[in-house]
TORLUMGU-788888 format. One record per residue (C-alpha): residue number from 1; z, x, y. Coordinates in nm, 4 decimals, m for minus. Layout:
BEGIN
+-----+----------+----------+----------+
| pos |        Z |        X |        Y |
+-----+----------+----------+----------+
| NUM |        Z |        X |        Y |
...
+-----+----------+----------+----------+
% end
This chain:
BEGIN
+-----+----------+----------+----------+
| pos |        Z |        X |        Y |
+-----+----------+----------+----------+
|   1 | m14.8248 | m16.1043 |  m3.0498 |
|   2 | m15.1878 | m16.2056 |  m3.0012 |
|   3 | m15.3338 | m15.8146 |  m3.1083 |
|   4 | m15.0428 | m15.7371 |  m3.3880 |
|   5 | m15.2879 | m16.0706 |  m3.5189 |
|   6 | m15.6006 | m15.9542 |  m3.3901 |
|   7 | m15.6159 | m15.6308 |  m3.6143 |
|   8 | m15.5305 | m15.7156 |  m3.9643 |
|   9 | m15.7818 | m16.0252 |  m3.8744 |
|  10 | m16.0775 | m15.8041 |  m3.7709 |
|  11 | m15.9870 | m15.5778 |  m4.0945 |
|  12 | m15.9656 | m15.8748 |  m4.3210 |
|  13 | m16.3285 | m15.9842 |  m4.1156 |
|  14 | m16.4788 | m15.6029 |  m4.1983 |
|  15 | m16.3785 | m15.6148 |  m4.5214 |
|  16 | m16.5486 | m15.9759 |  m4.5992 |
|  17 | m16.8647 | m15.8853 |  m4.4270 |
|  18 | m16.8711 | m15.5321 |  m4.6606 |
|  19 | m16.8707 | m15.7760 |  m4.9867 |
|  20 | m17.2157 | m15.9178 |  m4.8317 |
|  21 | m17.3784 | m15.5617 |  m4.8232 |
|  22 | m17.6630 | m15.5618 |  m5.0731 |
|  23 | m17.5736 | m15.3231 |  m5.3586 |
|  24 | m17.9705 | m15.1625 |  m5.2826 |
|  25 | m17.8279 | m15.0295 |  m4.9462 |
|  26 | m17.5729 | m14.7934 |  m5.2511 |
|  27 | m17.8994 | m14.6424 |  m5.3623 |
|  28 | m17.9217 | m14.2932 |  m5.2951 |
|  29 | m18.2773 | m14.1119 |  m5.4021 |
|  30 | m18.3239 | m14.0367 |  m5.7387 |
|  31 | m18.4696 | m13.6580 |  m5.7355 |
|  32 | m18.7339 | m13.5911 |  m6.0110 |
|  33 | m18.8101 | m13.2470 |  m6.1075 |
|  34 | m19.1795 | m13.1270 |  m6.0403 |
|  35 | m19.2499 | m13.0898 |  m6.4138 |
|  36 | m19.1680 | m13.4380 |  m6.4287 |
|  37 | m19.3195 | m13.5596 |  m6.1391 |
|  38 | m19.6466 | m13.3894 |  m6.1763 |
|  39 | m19.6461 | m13.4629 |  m6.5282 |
|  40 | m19.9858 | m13.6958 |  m6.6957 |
|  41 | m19.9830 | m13.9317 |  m6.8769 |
|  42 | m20.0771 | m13.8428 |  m7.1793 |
|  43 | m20.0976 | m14.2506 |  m7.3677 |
|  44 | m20.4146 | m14.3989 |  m7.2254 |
|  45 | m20.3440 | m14.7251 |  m7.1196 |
|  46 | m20.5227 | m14.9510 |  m7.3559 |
|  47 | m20.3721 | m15.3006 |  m7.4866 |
|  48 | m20.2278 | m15.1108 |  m7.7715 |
|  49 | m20.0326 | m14.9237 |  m7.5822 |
|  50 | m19.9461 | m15.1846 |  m7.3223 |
|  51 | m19.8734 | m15.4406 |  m7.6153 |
|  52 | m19.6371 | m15.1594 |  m7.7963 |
|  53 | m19.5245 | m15.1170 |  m7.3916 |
|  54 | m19.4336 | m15.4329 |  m7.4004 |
|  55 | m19.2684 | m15.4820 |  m7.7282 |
|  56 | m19.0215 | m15.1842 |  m7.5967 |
|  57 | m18.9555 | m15.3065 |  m7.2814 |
|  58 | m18.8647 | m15.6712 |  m7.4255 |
|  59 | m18.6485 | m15.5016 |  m7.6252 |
|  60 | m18.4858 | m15.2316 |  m7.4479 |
|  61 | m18.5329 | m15.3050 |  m7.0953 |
|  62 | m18.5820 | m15.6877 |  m7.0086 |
|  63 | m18.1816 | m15.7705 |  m7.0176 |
|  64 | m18.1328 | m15.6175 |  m6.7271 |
|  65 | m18.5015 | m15.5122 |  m6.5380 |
|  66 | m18.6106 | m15.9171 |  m6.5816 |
|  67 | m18.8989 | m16.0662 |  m6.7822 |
|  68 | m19.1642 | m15.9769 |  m6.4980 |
|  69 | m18.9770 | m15.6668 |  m6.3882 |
|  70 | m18.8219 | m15.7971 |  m6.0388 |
|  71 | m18.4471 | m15.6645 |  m6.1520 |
|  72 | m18.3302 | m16.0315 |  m6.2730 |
|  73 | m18.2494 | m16.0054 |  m6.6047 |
|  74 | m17.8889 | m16.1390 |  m6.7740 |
|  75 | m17.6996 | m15.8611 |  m6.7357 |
|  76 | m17.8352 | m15.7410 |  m6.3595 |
|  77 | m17.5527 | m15.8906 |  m6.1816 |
|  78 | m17.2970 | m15.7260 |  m6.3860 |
|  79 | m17.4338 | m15.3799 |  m6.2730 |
|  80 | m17.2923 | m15.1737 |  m6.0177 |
|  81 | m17.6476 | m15.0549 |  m5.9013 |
|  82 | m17.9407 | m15.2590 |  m5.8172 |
|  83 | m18.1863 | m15.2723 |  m6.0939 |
|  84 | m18.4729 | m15.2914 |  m5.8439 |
|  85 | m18.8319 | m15.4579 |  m5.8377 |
|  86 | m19.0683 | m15.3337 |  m6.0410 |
|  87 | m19.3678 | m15.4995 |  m5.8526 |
|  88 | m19.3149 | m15.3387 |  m5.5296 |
|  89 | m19.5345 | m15.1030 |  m5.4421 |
|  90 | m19.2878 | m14.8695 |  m5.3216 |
|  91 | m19.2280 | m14.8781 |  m5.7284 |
|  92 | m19.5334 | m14.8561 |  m5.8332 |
|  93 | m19.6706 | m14.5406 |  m5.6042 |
|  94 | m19.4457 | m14.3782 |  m5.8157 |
|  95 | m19.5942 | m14.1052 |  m6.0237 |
|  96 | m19.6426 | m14.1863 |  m6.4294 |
|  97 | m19.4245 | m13.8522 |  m6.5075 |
|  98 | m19.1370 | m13.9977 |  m6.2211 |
|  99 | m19.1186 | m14.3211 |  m6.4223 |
| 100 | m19.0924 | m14.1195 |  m6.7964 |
| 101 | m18.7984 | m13.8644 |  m6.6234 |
| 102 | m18.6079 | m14.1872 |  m6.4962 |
| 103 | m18.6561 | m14.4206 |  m6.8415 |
| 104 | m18.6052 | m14.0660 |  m7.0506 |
| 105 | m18.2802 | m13.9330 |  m6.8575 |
| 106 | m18.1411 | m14.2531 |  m6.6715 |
| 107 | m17.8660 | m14.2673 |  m6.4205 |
| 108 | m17.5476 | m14.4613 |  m6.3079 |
| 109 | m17.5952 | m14.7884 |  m6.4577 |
| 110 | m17.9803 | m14.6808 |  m6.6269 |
| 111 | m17.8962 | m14.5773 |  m6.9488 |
| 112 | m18.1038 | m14.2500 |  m7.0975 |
| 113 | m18.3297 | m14.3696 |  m7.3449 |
| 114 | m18.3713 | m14.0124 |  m7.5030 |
| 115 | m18.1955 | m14.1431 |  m7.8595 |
| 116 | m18.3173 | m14.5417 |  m7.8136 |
| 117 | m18.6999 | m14.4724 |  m7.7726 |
| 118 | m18.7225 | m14.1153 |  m7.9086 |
| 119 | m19.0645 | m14.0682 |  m7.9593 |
| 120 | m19.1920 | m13.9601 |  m7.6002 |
| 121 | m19.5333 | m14.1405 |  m7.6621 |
| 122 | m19.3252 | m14.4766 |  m7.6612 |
| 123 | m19.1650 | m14.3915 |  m7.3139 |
| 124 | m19.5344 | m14.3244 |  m7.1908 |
| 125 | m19.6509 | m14.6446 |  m7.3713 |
| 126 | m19.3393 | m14.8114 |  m7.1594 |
| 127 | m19.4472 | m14.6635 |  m6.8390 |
| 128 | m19.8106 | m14.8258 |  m6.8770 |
| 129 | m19.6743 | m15.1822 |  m6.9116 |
| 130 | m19.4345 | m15.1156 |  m6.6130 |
| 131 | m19.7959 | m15.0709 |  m6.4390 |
| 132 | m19.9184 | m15.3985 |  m6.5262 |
| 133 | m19.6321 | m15.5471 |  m6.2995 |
| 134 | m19.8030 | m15.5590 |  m5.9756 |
+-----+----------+----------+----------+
% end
């Protein structure tokens, strides 16, 4: 009687210890095509462009990324993916032209800003404020 018990209790265990399992460990590489990823920036990073960075990122962005970028925002936990942390510098040794394919295309739960921020200048404007998040 005492293993008929045993199983369904060590399932009912595995199964407990699997809702525990940080949604980052989900994250499978997100693959950026060389003309992305070798891609300059082409919006020097002055504080207009960080400022109108900013303005985009409060607006399009902050909800779910967080107010300093550390994936914390309102609508984070409601995600299926992990938002991740902009201030890491496994983040930020990301290339400029990595961070425009990701915000321009998305993914899963990243929505493609393509028709939100259409002018591409914005997205590069966007990628210099993520920069100031160290």
């Amino acid at each position: 009687m005492k293993k008929k018990i045993f199983i369904p209790m060590a399932v009912v265990f595995m199964v407990a210890m699997l809702a525990f399992v940080p949604r980052s460990m989900d994250q499978k590489p997100w693959p950026v095509p060389d003309a992305y990823k070798n891609k300059a920036n082409p919006v020097k990073a002055d504080a207009e462009s960080i400022a109108n960075g900013k303005s985009l990122y409060n607006t399009h962005c902050k909800s779910c990324h967080g107010t300093k970028g550390k994936g914390d925002g309102p609508k984070a936990s409601q995600l299926d993916t992990e938002c991740g942390d902009f201030t890491k510098a496994t983040f930020q040794a990301q290339t400029d032209g990595a961070l425009f394919y990701k915000t321009l295309e998305g993914r899963k739960d990243m929505p493609s800003y393509k028709k939100k921020i259409p002018e591409a200048n914005d997205i590069w404007a966007v990628v210099n404020y993520l920069r100031t998040m160290k």
